[in-house]
N, C-alpha and C positions, 0 to 999 in steps of 0.2 A: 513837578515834585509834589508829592503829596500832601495835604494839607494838615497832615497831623506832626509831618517834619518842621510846619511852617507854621506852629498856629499862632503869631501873636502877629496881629495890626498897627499901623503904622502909627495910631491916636496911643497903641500901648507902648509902643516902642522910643513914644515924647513924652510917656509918662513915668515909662523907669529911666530913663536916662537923661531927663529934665530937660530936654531940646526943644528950643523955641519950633513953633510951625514954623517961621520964616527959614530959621539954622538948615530944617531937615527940608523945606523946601528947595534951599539953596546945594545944600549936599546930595542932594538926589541930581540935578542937573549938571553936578562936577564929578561925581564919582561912580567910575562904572557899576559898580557892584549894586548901586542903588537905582538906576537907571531902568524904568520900565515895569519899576516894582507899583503894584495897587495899592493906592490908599485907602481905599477903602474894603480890600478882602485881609484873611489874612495871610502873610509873604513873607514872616520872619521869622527867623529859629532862635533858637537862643543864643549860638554861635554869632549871628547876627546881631542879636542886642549888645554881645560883648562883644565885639569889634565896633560897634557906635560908641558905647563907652569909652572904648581902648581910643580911637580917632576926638573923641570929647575931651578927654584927658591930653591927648601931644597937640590939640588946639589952645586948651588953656593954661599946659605948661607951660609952650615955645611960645607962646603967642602968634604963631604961625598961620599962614591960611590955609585951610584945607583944600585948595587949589593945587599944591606943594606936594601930596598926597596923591593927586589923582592918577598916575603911572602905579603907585605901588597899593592901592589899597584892595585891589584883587585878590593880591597875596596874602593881605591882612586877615580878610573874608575867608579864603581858603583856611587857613590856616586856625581861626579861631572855628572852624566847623569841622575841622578833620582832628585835631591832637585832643589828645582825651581830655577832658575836665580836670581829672584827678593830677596831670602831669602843668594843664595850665595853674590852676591854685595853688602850686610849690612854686612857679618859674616869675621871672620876673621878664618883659620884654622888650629887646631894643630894637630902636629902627639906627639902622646905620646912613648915616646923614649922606656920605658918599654914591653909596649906591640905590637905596633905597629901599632895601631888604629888612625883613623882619626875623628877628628869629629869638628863639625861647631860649632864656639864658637858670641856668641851675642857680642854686644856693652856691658859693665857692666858685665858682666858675673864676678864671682871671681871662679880664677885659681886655680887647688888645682892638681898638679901630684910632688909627694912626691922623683918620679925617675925624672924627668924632662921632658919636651917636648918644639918641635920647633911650633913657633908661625908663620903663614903665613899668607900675606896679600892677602888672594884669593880673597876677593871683590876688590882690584885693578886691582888686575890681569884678573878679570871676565869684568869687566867696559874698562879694555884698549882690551882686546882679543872682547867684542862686539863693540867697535867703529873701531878695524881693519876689522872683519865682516860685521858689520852694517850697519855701517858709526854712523847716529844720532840717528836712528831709533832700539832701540833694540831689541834683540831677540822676538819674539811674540806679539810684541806690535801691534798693528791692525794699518793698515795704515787706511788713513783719507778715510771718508764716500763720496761719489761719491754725494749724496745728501742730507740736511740739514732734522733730526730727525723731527719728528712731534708728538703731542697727540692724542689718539685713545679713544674713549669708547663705549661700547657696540659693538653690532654686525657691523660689516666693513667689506664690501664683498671687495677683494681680485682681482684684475684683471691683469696680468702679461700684460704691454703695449707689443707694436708689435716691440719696439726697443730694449727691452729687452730679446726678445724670442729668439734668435739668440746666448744671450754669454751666455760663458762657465757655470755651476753650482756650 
């Protein structure tokens, strides 16, 4: 994977998510997701730092070991790298104790796990992990337009000025 998908370090990854070297020493030998990753390049997305978040949180909710986790936390990974930001920072997420499954639960949603499941506040934890990223500006969000929009119709020929020929594409 490329390293601009990956760029934050594993020293950054103990540092937004306040994880002892020992914790993330020990989590990397239990949990596949983390298995074979470099400490010292960079190997983490951001997707990644919030599902260490997300796994820091159902450790020091349940008081659980993260050993408990190690079948399901692929899907964790997946799943905080693939579902949009915008849709995580509205949901809240349960793991269902039963099976082991995660899944993104709405505002209003009715709860129905008859074995039980842990409820997490991923959209906080997504909203505080992109302002320690971000700052104000989050994930993807287009920074502001270098020049003010205009209306077009019909045919508009196109002429790149001679100030603009120069920067990047």
């Amino acid at each position: 994977m490329a390293a601009r998908e990956h760029p934050y370090t594993l020293q950054f990854a103990m540092e937004v998510t306040g994880l002892s070297s020992q914790a993330v020493r020990h989590w990397r030998g239990v949990l596949p997701p983390l298995k074979g990753r470099s400490a010292h390049h960079p190997c983490f997305s951001a997707g990644d730092l919030l599902a260490l978040k997300v796994l820091q949180a159902w450790v020091e909710g349940t008081g659980g070991r993260i050993g408990r986790l190690e079948g399901s936390a692929a899907e964790l990974f997946t799943l905080c790298a693939e579902e949009s930001w915008s849709r995580i920072e509205q949901s809240f997420l349960a793991h269902d104790l039963a099976t082991g499954r995660w899944e993104l639960i709405a505002d209003g949603t009715v709860l129905r796990w008859p074995n039980g499941a842990v409820l997490l506040p991923i959209g906080l934890l997504a909203r505080e992990l992109s302002a320690q990223l971000f700052g104000s500006r989050g994930p993807g969000l287009q920074t502001p337009l270098e020049f003010p929009l205009m209306g077009v119709s019909g045919n508009v020929p196109f002429k790149r000025s001679a100030t603009a020929k120069g920067r990047a594409q």
